[in-house]
N, C-alpha and C positions, 0 to 999 in steps of 0.2 A: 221876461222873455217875450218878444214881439208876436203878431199871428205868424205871418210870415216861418218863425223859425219853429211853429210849433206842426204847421205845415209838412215842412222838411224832413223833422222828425217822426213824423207820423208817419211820413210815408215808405221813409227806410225800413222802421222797425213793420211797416206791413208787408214789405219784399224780403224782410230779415229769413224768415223759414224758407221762401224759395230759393234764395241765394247759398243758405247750407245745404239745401237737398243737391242743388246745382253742383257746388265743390265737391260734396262726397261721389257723386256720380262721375266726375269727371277722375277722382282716384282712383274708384274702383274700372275704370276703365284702362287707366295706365296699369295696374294692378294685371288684369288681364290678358292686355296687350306683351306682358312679359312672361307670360306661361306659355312652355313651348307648345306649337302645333300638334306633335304628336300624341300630346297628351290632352289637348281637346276633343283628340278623335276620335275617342273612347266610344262603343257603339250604345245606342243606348240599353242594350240588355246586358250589360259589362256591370262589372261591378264602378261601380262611380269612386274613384279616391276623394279623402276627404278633405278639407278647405285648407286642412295642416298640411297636409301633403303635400297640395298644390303646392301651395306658399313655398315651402321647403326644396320642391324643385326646380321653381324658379330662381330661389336665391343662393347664391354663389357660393362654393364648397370653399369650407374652412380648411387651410392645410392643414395636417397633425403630424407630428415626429413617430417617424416607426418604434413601436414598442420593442424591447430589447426580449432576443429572443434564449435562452440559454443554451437551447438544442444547437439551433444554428451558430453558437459560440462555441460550443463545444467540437463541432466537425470540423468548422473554417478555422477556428482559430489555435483549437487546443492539438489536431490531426486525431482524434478519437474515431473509429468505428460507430455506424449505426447503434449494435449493438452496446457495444458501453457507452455511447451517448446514454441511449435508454436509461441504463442502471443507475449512472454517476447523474443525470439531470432530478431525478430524482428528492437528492440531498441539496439543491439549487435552485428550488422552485421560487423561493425568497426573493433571489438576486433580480434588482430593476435596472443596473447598469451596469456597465461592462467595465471602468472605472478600475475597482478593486482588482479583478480575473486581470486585467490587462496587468496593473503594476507586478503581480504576482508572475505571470510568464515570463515579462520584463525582470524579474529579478531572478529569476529558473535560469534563463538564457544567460545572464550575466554571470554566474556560475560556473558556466561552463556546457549545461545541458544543452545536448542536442533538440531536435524538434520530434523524433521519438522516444527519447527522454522524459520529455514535458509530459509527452501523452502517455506515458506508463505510469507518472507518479499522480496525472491527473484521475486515470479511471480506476488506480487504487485508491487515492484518497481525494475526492472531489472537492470537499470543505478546505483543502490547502487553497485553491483558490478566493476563498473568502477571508484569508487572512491577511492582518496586519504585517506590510513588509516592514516598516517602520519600527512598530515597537516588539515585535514579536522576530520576525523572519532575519532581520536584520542585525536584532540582537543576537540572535543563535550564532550568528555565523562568526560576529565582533568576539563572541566567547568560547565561542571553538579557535578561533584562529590562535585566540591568547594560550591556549590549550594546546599549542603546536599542531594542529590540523592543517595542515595545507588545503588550497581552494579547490584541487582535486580529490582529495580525500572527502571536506566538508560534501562535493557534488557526489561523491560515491553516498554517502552517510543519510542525504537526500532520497536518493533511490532505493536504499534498504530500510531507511526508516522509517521513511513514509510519513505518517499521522506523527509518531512520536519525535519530527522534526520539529513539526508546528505547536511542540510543548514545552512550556517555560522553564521546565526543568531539565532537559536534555542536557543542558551542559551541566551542572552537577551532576547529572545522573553517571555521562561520560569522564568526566572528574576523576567521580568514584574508582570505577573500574580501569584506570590508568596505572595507578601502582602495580597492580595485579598481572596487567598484558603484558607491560613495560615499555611497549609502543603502541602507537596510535593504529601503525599498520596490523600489529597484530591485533587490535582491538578490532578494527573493521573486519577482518578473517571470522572473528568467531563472530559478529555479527551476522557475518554471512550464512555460518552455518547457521543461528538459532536467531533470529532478527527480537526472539520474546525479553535480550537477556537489556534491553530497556525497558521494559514494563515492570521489571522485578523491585521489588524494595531494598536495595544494599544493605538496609540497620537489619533487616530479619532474615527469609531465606538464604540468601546468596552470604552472607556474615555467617550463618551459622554451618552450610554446608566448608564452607572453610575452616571455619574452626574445626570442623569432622575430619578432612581430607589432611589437615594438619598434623592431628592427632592420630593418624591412620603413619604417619611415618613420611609423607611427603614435605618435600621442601619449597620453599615459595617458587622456584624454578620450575621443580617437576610441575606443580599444582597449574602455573601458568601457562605451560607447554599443552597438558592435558585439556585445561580448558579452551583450549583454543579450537584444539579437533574436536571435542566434547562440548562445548558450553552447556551443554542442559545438566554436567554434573554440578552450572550454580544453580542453575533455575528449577531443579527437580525438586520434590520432595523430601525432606531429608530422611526421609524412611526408605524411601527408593534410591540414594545413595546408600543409605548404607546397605539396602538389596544387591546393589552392583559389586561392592568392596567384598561381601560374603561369595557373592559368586565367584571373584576372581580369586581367591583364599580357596575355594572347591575345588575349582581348575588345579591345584599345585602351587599359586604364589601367594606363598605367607606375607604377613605384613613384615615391611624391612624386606622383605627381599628385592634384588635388584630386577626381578623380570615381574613386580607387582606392580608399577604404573603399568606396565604394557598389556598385562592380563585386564587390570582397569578396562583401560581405553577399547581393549576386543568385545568384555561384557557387554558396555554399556547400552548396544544396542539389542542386545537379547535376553529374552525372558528364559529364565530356568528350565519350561520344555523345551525352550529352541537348542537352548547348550546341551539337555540331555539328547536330541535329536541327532547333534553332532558330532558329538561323543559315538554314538554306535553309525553313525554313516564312517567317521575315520576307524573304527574297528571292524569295519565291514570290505572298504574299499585299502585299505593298506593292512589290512591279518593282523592287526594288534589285538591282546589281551586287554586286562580293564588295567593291569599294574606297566601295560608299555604304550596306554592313550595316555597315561598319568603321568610319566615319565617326558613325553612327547609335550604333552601342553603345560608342562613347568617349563622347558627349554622355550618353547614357542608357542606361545598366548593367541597370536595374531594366525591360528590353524582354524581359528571358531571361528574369524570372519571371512577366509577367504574362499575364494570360488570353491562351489563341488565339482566342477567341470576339472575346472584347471587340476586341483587334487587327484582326481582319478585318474587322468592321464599321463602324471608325473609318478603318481605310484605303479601304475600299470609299467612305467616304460623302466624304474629301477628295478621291478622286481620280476619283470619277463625277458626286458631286453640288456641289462646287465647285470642281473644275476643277484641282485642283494638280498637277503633276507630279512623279513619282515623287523627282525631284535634291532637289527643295524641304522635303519630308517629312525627310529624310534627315537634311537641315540643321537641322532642326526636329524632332528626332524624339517632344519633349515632348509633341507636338498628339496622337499618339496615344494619350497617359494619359485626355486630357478625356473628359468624360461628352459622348455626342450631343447627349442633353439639354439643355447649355449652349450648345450653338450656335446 
């Protein structure tokens, strides 16, 4: 290497440190010059933010996608109230995207459901929106319909069954219970009344209370007529069936007799004090003896459930305003069903 270039060299690498000190100053100047005004004019007894801050508020805001909110999914979309927002968000705290909820409306709707439809079955059962339309929701409906369900019925069966929709078993469950109703319409009826008679186990309770009602003298006709306005005589206990069958045997209907479904269906919603309550309100309010309530409720079963209003004004008006006597009624205990009206 020549002097000359040893020269050269010497002398850059002697301005080398000034020349970095020079660049860094001049970044940190551009660095500065990008912090906005208002935030250097921090007074000096302020609290000072610190270098990250700075930095952070002069550099440019990253966009981010709004986080998916369930509440606000649930009002705007589902039509939910505040209040069962509250409850049903709850069981949805999980959900990150609206994704699944949305397919699930979309197939609510497709059904046939209204927009307050959606929101009845949604703030009953909140997790139906977290299910599989595909392999679940989808299926139900492909094995109902095979089932003879119509798409109005499947959308009733919806709304009554709520949770036990979104179960993979519904359709054998409803299977089952087909021979029994004999239609699908009747089978939605007694849903109505008791929505529990799909929770039940077909091979045990509901199997065995049949076999009872069977053996009790009814025919698969009566059994399925009864169960319709009754269902809880499948879903009950079978001790408590046969409490019901004993009560209507107390009343006057022997088993085999023809007014023994009808005594059935009047018990079933009353406990032994309520029938003995009734028993002395009709021997109080129509002058019967105990051997002409006994008489009265073999003819007519359906005396245990009806109004006390309506009864006392019907006996009042046969035995003040045309003259009958308490034995005749008795005989006739049907005259107390009529409307006044008709007379």
């Amino acid at each position: 290497m020549s002097k000359s270039s040893r020269v050269i060299l010497g002398c850059i690498g002697g301005h080398r440190s000034q020349f970095l000190a020079a660049a860094a100053a001049a970044a940190m100047l551009r660095l500065w010059s990008s912090i906005p005004t208002h935030i250097l004019s921090y007074p000096a007894t302020s609290h000072v933010p610190s270098l990250h801050r700075l930095i952070s508020a002069a550099a440019p805001a990253i966009s981010r996608s709004p986080r998916f909110a369930v509440e606000d999914y649930l009002i705007a979309t589902c039509g939910l109230t505040p209040a069962q927002t509250v409850k049903a968000s709850r069981k949805l705290r999980h959900l990150k995207s609206p994704s699944k909820p949305d397919a699930v409306v979309t197939f609510l709707a497709g059904l046939g459901l209204s927009t307050a439809d959606v929101a009845a079955v949604v703030a009953k059962d909140p997790s139906l929106l977290c299910a599989d339309v595909e392999k679940t929701l989808s299926s139900s409906v492909a094995g109902l319909t095979g089932l003879g369900f119509s798409r109005s019925e499947i959308a009733r069966l919806v709304l009554l069954g709520r949770e036990r929709f979104r179960s993979r078993s519904v359709v054998s469950q409803l299977q089952g219970y087909l021979p029994l109703f004999g239609s699908s319409e009747n089978l939605l009826r007694a849903i109505v009344f008791n929505t529990n008679i799909l929770t039940y186990n077909l091979e045990t309770t509901v199997k065995n209370n049949l076999v009872f009602l069977r053996d009790c003298g009814l025919g698969a006709c009566d059994i399925a007529k009864l169960c319709v306005s009754v269902p809880r005589m499948l879903t009950a206990n079978t001790e408590r069936v046969r409490a019901m069958v004993a009560c209507a045997e107390g009343v006057g209907a022997p088993l085999g007799s023809p007014m023994f479904k009808h005594a059935l269906r009047a018990v079933s919603f009353l406990s032994e004090e309520k029938i003995a309550a009734r028993v002395e309100f009709l021997k109080k309010t129509c002058r019967w003896s105990d051997a002409e309530v006994g008489i009265a409720l073999s003819k007519s079963p359906a005396l245990l459930a009806s109004s006390e209003d309506k009864l006392q004004r019907a006996s009042e008006f046969l035995i003040s305003e045309v003259g009958l006597v308490p034995a005749y009624t008795a005989h006739r205990p049907a005259m107390l069903s009529y409307s006044l009206e008709s007379w």
